[in-house]
Steps between C-alpha positions, in 0.01 A plus 500: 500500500620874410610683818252846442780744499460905494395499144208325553393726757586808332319364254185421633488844735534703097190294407299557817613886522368501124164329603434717813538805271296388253257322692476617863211422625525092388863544658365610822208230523796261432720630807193486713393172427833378567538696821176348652584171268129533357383440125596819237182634430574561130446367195729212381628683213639778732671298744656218251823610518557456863317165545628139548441290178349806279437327181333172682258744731435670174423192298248370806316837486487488094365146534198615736442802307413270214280335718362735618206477240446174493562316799311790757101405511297731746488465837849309518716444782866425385849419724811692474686219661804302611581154523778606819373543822716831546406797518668794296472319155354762334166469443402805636723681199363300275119623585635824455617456138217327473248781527691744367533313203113431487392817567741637181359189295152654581444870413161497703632250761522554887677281795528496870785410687354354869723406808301277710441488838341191700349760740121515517557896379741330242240261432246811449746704307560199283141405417448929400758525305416236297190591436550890428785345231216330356261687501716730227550202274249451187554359182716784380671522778750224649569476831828343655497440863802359708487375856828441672641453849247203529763280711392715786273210496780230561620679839614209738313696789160438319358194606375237270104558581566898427691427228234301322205760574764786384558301158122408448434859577775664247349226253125576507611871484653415128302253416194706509649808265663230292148326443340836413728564258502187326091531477493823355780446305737819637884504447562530852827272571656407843839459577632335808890520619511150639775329717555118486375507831234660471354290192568194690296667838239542188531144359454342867258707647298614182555307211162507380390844592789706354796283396354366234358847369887610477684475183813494484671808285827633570781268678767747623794256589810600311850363531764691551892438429802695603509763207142571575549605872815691418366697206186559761771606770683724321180667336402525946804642600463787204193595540597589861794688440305683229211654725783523764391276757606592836683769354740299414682744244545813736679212719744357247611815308830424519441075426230455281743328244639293788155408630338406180771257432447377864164461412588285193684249723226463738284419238677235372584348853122554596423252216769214559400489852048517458554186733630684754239758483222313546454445131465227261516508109286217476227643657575889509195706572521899372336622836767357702836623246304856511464443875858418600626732170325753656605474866873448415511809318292697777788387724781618253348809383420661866836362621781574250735852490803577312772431768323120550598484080828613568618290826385181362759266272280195371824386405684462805443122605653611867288834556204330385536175655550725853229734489238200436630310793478836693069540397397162529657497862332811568167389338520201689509709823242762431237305301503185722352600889525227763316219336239276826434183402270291712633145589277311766411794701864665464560805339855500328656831365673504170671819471781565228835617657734707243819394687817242429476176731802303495460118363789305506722740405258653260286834512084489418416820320234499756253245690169438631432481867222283600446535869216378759452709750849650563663151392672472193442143362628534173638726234486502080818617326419730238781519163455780244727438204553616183808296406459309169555102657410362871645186402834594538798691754376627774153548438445172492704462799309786726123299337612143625616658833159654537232257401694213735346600784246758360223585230661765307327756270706595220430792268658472227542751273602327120714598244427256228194306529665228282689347709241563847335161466876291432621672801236452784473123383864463530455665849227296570688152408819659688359676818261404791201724350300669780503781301213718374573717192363845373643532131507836336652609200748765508470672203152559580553591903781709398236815425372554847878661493336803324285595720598481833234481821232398207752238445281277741172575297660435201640123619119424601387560171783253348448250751178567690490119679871566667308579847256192440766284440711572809196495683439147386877377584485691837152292598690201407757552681285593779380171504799317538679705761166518658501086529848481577491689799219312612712221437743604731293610810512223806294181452176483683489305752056395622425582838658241781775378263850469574820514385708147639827554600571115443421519178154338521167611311449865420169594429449771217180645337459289161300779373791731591772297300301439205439876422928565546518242199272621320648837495826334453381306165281849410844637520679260283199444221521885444845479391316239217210685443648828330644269220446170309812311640733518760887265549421245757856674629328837537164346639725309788599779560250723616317194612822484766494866571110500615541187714842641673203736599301266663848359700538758761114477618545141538820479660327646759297174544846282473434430130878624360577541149569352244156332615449392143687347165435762293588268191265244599246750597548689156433150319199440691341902423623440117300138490173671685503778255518278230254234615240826569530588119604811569903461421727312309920398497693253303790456742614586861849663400571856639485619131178313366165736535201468755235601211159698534193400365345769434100360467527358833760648747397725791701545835206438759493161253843454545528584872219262510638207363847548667494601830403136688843441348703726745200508764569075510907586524377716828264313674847188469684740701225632772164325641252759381173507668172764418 
């Protein structure tokens, strides 16, 4: 793909600056359309030049013009629809070309554009409207009424019973002006903006009332590819600098060359990287590229001045590589507050701490703190990286020091997504994995440089799920240093037993015991769970770690460790898992693969199936009595 380069954006900003003179009023219906990202109410032929696939809206509209006269009977209901259940696919554009283009087609013709409203006064409104509209049409005199904003219908708060009397309501409503037209033989013509959803609310709670009175008109799904969305881009970004959004040329006077090439580079990294925005090319939507076009530049356009321009130096791997670290450890700290999650009547704090903890011998870039009470029981190392390979030196050094003992969040921020996949699966063969990642692509991150304490805005918009994801790992992690440390609390021991000091029966609360394995097995199936295999080495492993938790509690009881073969008692876990359905291996050696299947496995299935395995080892060791 061509890397949009000044040219292109000087350009585009000649053509728009020619089009705003010529045309000003379409221009500004165009800016604030896109500032509110709302239809253009204009006629197609204004606005071509500016749209996403031009020629194949075009052709679409010249196809319904043509049938136009002999496909509309009176009194007809027809769909401006899509086959996607997403909203922003244009359909609401589309009715608007549509009636412009009628009303030219018809010297005498009239239309109505109606936003509905499920309200009884919507309802009302509605039911008036349509019949003043009417009420003007006669057999000189077409008439071309559009409804939209009929998913108001689908809203999730609406219960099913309302939601029926609401759609039999809207239908009897149309029905009734549709009928009278047909009978007296009026071109009166109704247009509904329908959602997938909304046509299959229709189909299952009307489909003999209204559905069937629908017919389907105008599909608006249209794929997009990359020079599509960076022609649209580019023809976005000029129209802004042409009305002077935010002012934006009274603050670069001295730049504008530099920021228009800028601009140009974004472009091109904002389309290689529509994955990391929230976007996908397969099933792009125009609402949501306006949307997030539109907020991105809000961001840039308020937030940019000419010494930002000159400071930065995209080029310098070293500056940039610095100054990224530096704003995702800040945004880490003022975006994330203490995080409470509720674990069996506890309340543990997560709260981000933007200092250096030492780890054998190696630094975190910062850590959360998860704390009960005023009791620390665990902590998550936090790496922020923009080197090009973790699998490697020291980094991969500092990472396996880390995740031994700890889950470890690592941001990474990428320099060549080719080689991202080769080198976390080499880290994952290589490394004990507790580690959660956070990939971001540098060439894309590197423009919340330009704009400083909107830098933080800016990153939301290019990765708004970086919060929900850490959010998710921190629960997790919760969890299992939640479980652990009730792990290690003293054994309970029922009211009138005794310890023996001769060694004799202890008596322990079963009940008790079997809820420190299962946290113990929880423990080690979430190290599974996250993935689809895991080394039998690395699975010993923390399978060893969780039960050296259990040791000190029952030490305490005169059970000393090792109490268990942890071999043995691997086999055994391995063979249950397998038996269950739920896992599979083809050997026992430290390099072979304990394998998820993915239909059937579960950890409370797991734990389940597992735990009498340990629980039996226990109850060897101590008499255990309820």
């Amino acid at each position: 793909m061509k890397i949009v380069g000044y040219n292109d954006i000087r350009d585009a900003i000649n053509a728009m600056e020619q089009f705003q003179s010529e045309k000003p009023e379409v221009f500004r219906k165009i800016r604030q359309a896109w500032s509110l990202a709302r239809p253009i109410k204009a006629p197609y032929s204004e606005v071509n030049r500016i749209l996403i696939k031009p020629s194949e809206i075009g052709q679409i509209l010249e196809e319904k013009l043509k049938e136009m006269k002999d496909t509309l009977y009176p009194g007809g209901i027809y769909s401006i629809y899509s086959e996607k259940t997403q909203y922003g696919m244009g359909k609401s554009q589309f009715a608007h070309f549509l009636r412009s283009l009628y009303e030219n087609a018809t010297p005498l013709g009239l239309s109505e554009y109606h936003i509905f409203d499920p309200s009884d006064e919507g309802f009302n409104n509605f039911k008036d409207q349509l019949r003043l509209c009417f009420s003007k049409c006669n057999n000189n005199r077409e008439f071309y009424f559009f409804v939209d904003e009929i998913d108001l219908i689908d809203d999730p708060e609406i219960s099913e019973e309302v939601k029926v009397t609401l759609i039999e309501r809207f239908g009897n409503i149309l029905i009734s002006t549709s009928e009278e037209a047909y009978n007296r033989e009026l071109p009166f013509y109704i247009f509904l903006v329908l959602s997938n959803r909304i046509l299959e609310d229709f189909e299952r709670y009307a489909p003999h009332r209204i559905k069937r009175r629908i017919n389907p008109f105008l599909r608006a799904d249209l794929l997009f590819d990359n020079n599509d969305i960076e022609a649209f881009a580019v023809n976005f970004f000029a129209v802004l600098w042409a009305s002077n959004y935010k002012n934006i040329k009274t603050k670069l006077r001295e730049n504008d060359f530099r920021f228009k090439e800028v601009m140009g580079n974004l472009l091109t990294h904002f389309i290689e990287n529509l994955d990391f925005l929230g976007l996908n090319i397969q099933s792009l939507v125009v609402g949501d590229l306006v949307e997030r076009l539109r907020n991105m530049f809000e961001i840039i356009f308020d937030g940019v001045e000419d010494d930002q321009l000159r400071s930065i130096n995209l080029g310098n791997d070293s500056y940039v590589g610095n100054a990224l670290e530096g704003i995702l450890k800040t945004y880490l700290l003022r975006k994330n507050r203490p995080f409470i999650i509720h674990e069996n009547g506890n309340s543990i704090i997560a709260s981000y701490k933007n200092e250096e903890r030492l780890i054998k011998d190696h630094k975190t870039d910062g850590y959360y703190d998860f704390r009960i009470g005023d009791n620390e029981i665990g902590f998550m190392p936090v790496e922020i990286t923009t080197q090009k390979k973790i699998h490697s030196g020291r980094k991969k050094k500092q990472l396996r020091a880390f995740t031994e003992d700890h889950i470890t969040l690592l941001i990474w921020i990428f320099i060549d997504r080719r080689i991202i996949n080769e080198e976390l699966e080499k880290f994952d063969e290589e490394v004990r994995n507790d580690l959660q990642r956070i990939l971001l692509p540098r060439d894309l991150i590197q423009y919340t440089l330009m704009v400083k304490d909107r830098a933080f805005s800016l990153l939301e918009e290019f990765r708004k799920d970086i919060m929900s994801n850490i959010e998710t790992f921190l629960k997790k992690y919760a969890k299992i240093l939640f479980n652990q440390w009730m792990i290690g609390q003293p054994i309970v021991i029922p009211l009138g037993g005794e310890i023996s000091d001769d060694g004799g029966p202890t008596q322990v609360d079963l009940d008790d015991i079997n809820d420190r394995v299962s946290r113990l097995l929880e423990n080690t199936f979430q190290y599974l769970d996250s993935v689809t295999r895991r080394k039998h080495k690395g699975m010993k492993t923390k399978l060893e770690a969780e039960l050296r938790g259990l040791s000190t509690p029952l030490q305490n009881i005169g059970v000393e460790w090792p109490f268990i073969d942890l071999n043995t008692i691997y086999r055994e876990i391995a063979q249950e898992l397998t038996n269950a359905g739920i896992c599979k291996y083809t050997s026992l050696e430290e390099e072979s693969f304990l394998v998820k299947i993915k239909e059937t496995f579960a950890i409370n299935t797991a734990v389940d199936q597992c735990k009498r395995v340990i629980i039996s080892r226990i109850e060897d060791k101590i008499n255990i009595t309820v």
